[in-house]
Structures are given as C-alpha cells and as structure tokens.
LOZAMAR-330001 format. One record per residue: residue number from 1; residue in three letters; y, z, x of N, C-alpha, C, O in turn. Coordinates in nm, 4 decimals, padded with zeros to 6 digits. Atoms other than C-alpha are relative to their C-alpha. Example, Ala and Ser with C-alpha at 12.3 -4.5 7.8 and 13.67 -1.06 7.14 Angstrom:
LOZAMAR-330001
n res n.north n.up n.east ca.north ca.up ca.east c.north c.up c.east o.north o.up o.east
1 ALA -00.1190 00.0000 00.0890 -00.4500 00.7800 01.2300 00.1200 00.0000 00.0900 00.1181 00.0665 00.1936
2 SER -00.1190 -00.0060 -00.0820 -00.1060 00.7140 01.3670 00.1090 00.0730 -00.0770 00.2198 00.0899 -00.0261
***
This chain:
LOZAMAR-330001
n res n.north n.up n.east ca.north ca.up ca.east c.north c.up c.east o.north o.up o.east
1 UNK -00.0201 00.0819 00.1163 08.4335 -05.2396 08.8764 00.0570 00.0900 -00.1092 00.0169 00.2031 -00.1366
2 UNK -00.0924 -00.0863 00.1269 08.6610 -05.1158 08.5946 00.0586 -00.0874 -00.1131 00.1432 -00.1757 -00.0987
3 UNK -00.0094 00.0881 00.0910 08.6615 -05.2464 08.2590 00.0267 00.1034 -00.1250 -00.0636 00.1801 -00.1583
4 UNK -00.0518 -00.0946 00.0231 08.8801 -05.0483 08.0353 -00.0167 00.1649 00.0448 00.0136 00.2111 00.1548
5 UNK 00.0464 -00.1509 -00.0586 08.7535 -04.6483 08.0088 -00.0551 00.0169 00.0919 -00.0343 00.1116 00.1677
6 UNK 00.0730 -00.0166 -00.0644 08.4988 -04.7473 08.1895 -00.0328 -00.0502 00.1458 -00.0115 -00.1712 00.1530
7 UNK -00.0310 00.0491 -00.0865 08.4380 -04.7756 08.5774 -00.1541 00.0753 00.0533 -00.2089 00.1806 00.0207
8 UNK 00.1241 00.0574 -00.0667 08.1261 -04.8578 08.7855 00.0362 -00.0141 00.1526 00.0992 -00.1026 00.2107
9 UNK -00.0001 -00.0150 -00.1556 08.0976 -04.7320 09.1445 -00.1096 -00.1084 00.0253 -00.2161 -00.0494 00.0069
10 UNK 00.0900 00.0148 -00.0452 07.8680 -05.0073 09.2540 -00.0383 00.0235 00.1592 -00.1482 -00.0170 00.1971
11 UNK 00.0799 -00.0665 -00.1211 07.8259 -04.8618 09.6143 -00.0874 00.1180 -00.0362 -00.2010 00.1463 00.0021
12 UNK 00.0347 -00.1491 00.0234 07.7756 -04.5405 09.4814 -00.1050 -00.0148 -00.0978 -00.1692 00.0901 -00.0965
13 UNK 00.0640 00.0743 00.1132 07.5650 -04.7002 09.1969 00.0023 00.1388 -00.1311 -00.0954 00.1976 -00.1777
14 UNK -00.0487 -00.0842 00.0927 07.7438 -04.4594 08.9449 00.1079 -00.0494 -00.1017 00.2102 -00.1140 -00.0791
15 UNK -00.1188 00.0623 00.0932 07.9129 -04.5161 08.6138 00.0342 00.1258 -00.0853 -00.0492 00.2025 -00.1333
16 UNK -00.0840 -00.0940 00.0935 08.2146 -04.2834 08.4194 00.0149 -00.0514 -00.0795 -00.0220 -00.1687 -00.0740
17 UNK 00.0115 00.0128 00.1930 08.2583 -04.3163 08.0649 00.2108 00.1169 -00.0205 00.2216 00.2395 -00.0199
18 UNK -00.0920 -00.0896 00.0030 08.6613 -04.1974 08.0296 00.0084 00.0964 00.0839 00.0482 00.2037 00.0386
19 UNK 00.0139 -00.1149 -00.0797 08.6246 -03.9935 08.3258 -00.1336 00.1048 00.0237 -00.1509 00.1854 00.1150
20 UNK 00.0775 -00.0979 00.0210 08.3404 -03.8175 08.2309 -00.1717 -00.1118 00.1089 -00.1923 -00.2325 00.0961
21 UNK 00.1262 00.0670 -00.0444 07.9762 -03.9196 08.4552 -00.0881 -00.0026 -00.0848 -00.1168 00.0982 -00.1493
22 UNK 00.1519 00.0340 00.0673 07.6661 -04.0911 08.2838 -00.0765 00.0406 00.0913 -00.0404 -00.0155 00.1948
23 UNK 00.0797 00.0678 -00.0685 07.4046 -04.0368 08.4673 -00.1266 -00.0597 -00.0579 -00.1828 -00.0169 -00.1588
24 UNK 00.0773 00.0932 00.0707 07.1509 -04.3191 08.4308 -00.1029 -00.0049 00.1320 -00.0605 00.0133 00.2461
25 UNK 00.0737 00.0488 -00.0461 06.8145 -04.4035 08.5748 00.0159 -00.1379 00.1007 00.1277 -00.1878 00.1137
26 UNK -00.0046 00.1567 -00.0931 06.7675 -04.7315 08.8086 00.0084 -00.1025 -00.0937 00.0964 -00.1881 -00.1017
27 UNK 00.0145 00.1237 00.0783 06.6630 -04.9426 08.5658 00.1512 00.0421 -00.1327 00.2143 -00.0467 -00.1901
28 UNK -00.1268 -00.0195 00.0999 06.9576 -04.7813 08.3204 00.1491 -00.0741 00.0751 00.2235 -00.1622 00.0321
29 UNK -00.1053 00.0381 -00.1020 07.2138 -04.8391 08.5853 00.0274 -00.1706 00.0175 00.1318 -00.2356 00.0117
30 UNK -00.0128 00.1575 -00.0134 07.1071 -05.2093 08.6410 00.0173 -00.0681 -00.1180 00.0843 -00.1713 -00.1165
31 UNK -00.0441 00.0783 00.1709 07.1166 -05.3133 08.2442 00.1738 00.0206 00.0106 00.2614 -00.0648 00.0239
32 UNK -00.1478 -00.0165 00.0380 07.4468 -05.1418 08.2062 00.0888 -00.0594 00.0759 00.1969 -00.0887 00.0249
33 UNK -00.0860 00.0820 -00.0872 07.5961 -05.3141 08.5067 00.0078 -00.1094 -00.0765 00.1077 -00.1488 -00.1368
34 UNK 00.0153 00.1677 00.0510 07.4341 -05.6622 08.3834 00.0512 00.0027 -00.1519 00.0913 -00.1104 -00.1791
35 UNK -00.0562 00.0146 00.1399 07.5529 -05.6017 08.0006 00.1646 -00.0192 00.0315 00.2308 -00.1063 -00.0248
36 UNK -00.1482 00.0101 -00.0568 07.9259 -05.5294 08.1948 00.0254 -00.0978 00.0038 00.1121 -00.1437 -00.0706
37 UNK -00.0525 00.1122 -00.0836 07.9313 -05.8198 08.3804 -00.0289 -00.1203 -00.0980 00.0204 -00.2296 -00.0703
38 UNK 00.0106 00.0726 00.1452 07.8205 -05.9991 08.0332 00.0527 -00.0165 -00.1140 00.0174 -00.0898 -00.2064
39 UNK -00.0351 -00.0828 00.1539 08.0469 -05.8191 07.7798 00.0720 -00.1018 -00.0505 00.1338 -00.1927 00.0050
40 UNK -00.0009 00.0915 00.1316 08.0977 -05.9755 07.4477 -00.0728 -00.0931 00.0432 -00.0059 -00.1922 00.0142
41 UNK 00.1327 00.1500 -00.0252 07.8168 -06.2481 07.5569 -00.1327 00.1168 -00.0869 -00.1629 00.2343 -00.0660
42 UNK 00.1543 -00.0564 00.0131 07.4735 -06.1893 07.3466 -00.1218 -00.0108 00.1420 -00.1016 -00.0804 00.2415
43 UNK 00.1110 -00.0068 -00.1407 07.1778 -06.1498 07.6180 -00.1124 00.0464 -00.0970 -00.1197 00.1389 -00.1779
44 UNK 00.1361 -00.0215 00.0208 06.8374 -06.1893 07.5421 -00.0850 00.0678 00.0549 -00.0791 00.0844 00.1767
45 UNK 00.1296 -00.0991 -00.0691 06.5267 -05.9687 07.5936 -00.0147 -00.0535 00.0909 00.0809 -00.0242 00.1627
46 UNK 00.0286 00.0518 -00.0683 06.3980 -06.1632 07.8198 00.0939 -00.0391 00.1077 00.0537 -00.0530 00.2233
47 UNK -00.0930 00.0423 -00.1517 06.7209 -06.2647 08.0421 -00.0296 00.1686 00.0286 -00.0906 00.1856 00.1342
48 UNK 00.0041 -00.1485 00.0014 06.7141 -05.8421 08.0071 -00.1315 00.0226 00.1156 -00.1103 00.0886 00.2173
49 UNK 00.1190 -00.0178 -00.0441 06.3932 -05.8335 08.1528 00.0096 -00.0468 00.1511 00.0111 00.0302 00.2472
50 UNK -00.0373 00.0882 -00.1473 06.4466 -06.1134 08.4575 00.0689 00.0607 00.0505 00.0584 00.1031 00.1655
51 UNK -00.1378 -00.1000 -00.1196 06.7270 -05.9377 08.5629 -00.0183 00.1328 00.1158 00.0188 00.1673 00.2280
52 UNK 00.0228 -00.1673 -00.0628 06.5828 -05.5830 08.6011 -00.1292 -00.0709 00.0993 -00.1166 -00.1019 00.2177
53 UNK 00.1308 00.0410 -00.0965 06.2002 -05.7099 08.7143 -00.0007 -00.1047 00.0676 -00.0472 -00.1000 00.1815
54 UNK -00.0420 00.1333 -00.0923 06.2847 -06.0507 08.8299 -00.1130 -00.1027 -00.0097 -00.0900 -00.1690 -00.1109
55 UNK 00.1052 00.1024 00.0377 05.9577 -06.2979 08.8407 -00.0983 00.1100 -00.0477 -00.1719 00.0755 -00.1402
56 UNK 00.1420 -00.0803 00.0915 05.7059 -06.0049 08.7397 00.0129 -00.0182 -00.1541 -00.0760 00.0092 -00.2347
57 UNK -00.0069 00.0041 00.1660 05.8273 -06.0686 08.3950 -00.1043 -00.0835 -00.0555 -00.1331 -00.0344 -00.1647
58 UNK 00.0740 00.1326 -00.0407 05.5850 -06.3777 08.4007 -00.1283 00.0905 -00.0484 -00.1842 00.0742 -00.1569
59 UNK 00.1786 -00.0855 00.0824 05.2474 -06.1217 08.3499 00.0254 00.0445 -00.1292 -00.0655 00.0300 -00.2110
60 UNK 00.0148 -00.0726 00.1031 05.3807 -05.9444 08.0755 00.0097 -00.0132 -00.1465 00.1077 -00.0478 -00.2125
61 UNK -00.0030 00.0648 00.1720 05.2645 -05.9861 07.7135 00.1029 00.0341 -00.0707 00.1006 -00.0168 -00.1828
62 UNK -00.0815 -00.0052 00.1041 05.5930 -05.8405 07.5729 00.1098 00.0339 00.0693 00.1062 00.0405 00.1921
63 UNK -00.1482 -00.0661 -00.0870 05.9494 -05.7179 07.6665 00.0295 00.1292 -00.0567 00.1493 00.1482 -00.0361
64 UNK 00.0131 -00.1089 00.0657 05.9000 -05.3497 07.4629 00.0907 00.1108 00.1162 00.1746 00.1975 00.0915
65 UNK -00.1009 -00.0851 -00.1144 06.0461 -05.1901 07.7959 00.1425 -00.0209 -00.0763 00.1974 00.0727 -00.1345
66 UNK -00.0942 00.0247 -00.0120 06.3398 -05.3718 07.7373 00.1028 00.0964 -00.1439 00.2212 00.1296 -00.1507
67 UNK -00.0364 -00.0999 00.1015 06.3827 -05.1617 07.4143 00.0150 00.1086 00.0241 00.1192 00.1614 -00.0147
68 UNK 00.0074 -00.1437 -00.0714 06.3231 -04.8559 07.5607 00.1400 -00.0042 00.0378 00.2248 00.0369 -00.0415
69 UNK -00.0981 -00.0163 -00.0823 06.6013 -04.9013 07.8235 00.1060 -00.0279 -00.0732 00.2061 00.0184 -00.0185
70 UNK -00.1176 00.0188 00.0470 06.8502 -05.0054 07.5996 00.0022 00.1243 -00.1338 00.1030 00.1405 -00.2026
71 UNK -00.0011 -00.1370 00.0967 06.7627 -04.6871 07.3548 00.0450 00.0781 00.0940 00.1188 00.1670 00.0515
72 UNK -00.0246 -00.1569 -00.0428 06.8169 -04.4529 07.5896 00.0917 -00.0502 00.0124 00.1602 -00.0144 -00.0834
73 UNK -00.1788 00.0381 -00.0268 07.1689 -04.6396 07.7169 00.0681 00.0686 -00.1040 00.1486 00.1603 -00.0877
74 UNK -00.0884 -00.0254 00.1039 07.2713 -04.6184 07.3498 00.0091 00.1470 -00.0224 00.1080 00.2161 -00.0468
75 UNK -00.0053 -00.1625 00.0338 07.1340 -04.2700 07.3101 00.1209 00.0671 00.1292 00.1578 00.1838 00.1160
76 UNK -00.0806 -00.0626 -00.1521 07.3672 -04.1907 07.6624 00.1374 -00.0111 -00.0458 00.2190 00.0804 -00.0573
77 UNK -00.1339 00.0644 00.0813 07.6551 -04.3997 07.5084 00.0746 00.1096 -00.0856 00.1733 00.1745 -00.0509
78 UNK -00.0040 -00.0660 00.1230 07.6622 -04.2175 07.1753 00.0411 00.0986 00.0450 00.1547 00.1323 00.0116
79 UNK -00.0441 -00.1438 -00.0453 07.6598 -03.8792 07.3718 00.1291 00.0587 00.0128 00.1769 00.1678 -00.0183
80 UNK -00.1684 00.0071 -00.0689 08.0135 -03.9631 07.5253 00.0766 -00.0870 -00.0898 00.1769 -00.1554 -00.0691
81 UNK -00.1451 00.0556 00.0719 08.1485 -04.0825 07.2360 00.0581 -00.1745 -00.0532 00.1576 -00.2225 -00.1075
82 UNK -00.0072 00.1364 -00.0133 08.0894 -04.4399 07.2482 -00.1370 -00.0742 -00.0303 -00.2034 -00.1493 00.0412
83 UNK 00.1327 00.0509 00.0672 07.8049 -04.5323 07.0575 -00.0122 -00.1319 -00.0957 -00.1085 -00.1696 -00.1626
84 UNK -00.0320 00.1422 00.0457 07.9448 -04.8596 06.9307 -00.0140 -00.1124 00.1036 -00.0400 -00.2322 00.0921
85 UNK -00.0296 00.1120 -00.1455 07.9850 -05.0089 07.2794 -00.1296 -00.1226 00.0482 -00.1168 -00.2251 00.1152
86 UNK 00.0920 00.0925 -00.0186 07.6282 -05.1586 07.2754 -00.0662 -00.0130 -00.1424 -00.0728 00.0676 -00.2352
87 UNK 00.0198 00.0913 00.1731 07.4994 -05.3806 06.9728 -00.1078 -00.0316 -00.0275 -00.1592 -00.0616 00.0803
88 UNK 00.0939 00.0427 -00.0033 07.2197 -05.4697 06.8637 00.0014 -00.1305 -00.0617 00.0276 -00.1189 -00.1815
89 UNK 00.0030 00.1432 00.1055 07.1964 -05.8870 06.7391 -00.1336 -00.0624 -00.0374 -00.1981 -00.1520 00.0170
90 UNK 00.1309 00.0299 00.0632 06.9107 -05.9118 06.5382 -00.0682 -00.1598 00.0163 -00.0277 -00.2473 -00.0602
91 UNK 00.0772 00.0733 -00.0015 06.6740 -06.1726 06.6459 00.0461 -00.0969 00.1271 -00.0269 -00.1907 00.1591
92 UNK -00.0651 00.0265 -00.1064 06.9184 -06.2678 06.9557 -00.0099 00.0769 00.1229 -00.0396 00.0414 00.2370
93 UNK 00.0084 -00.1225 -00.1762 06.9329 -05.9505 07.2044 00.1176 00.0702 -00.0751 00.1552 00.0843 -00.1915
94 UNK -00.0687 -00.1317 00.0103 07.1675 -05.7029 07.2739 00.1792 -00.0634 00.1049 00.2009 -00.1305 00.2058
95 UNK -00.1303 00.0399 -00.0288 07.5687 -05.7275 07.2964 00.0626 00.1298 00.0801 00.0057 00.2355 00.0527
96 UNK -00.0772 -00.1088 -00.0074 07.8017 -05.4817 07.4654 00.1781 -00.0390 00.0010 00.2277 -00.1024 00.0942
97 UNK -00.1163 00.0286 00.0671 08.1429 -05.5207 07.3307 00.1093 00.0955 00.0407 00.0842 00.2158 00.0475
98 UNK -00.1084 -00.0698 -00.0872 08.4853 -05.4044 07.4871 00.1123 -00.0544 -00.0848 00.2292 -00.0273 -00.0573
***
C-alpha cells in the first residue's frame, strides 16, 4: 500500500516514512494501517479500539489505551518529520490527513 511518501509492506507488516523505516509495535502497526485506509475520515476511540481488540472492547471501562497508541504514533511521526500527519479532533477521535 502506498499513499504518497508513505508505503506499507502489509506482508512484511512494515511501514517507510519517505524511505526511511518506522518501526512500530503490533498494536502501532494496526492503528496506522487502519488510520491509512481511513485518511482524511475522523475515527473514533472506540471504532480505534474495535479494530485493534475486536469484541474485548465490550469489558472495558474506558478506551485510555487508545491514547497511548496514538501518542506514541505521533511521537514516531514527529521523529521523521511528519508530525502533522495525525490530528487530533477534539471530542470526535483522531484524523490522519494526506
């Protein structure tokens, strides 16, 4: 998958940033795919959540992970230069914009 700079081995389950490798966790890997395959769409915590855990979401009193994982993305983002690419929409979720 290749969506401008950026290109997404999903066999390899690896993503470049301008050439350069991220590397990302499991659960990093699977947001950043699902924000891809979303971009410019807002996405809610909670679709965020379903996606990665799938019906376990259902026990849990909050989606606070889902913050986590999208801090460190941005903090990964930012690193390479591209620290605009994911958004935050206050009281909606989280955008990633191309």
């Amino acid at each position: 998958m290749e969506v401008g700079s950026i290109k997404a081995d999903l066999f390899l389950k690896t993503v470049a940033i301008a050439g350069q490798q991220m590397p990302l966790t499991k659960n990093e890997y699977d947001l950043f795919i699902y924000m891809l395959t979303n971009k410019n769409r807002v996405v809610s915590r909670q679709a965020i959540a379903e996606h990665i855990y799938g019906e376990q979401t259902d026990n849990l009193a909050s989606f606070d992970f889902v913050y986590s994982h999208i801090k460190n993305l941005k903090k990964k983002l930012k690193e390479r230069g591209y620290g605009d690419l994911l958004q935050t929409v206050y009281g909606l979720g989280y955008k990633l914009s191309l």
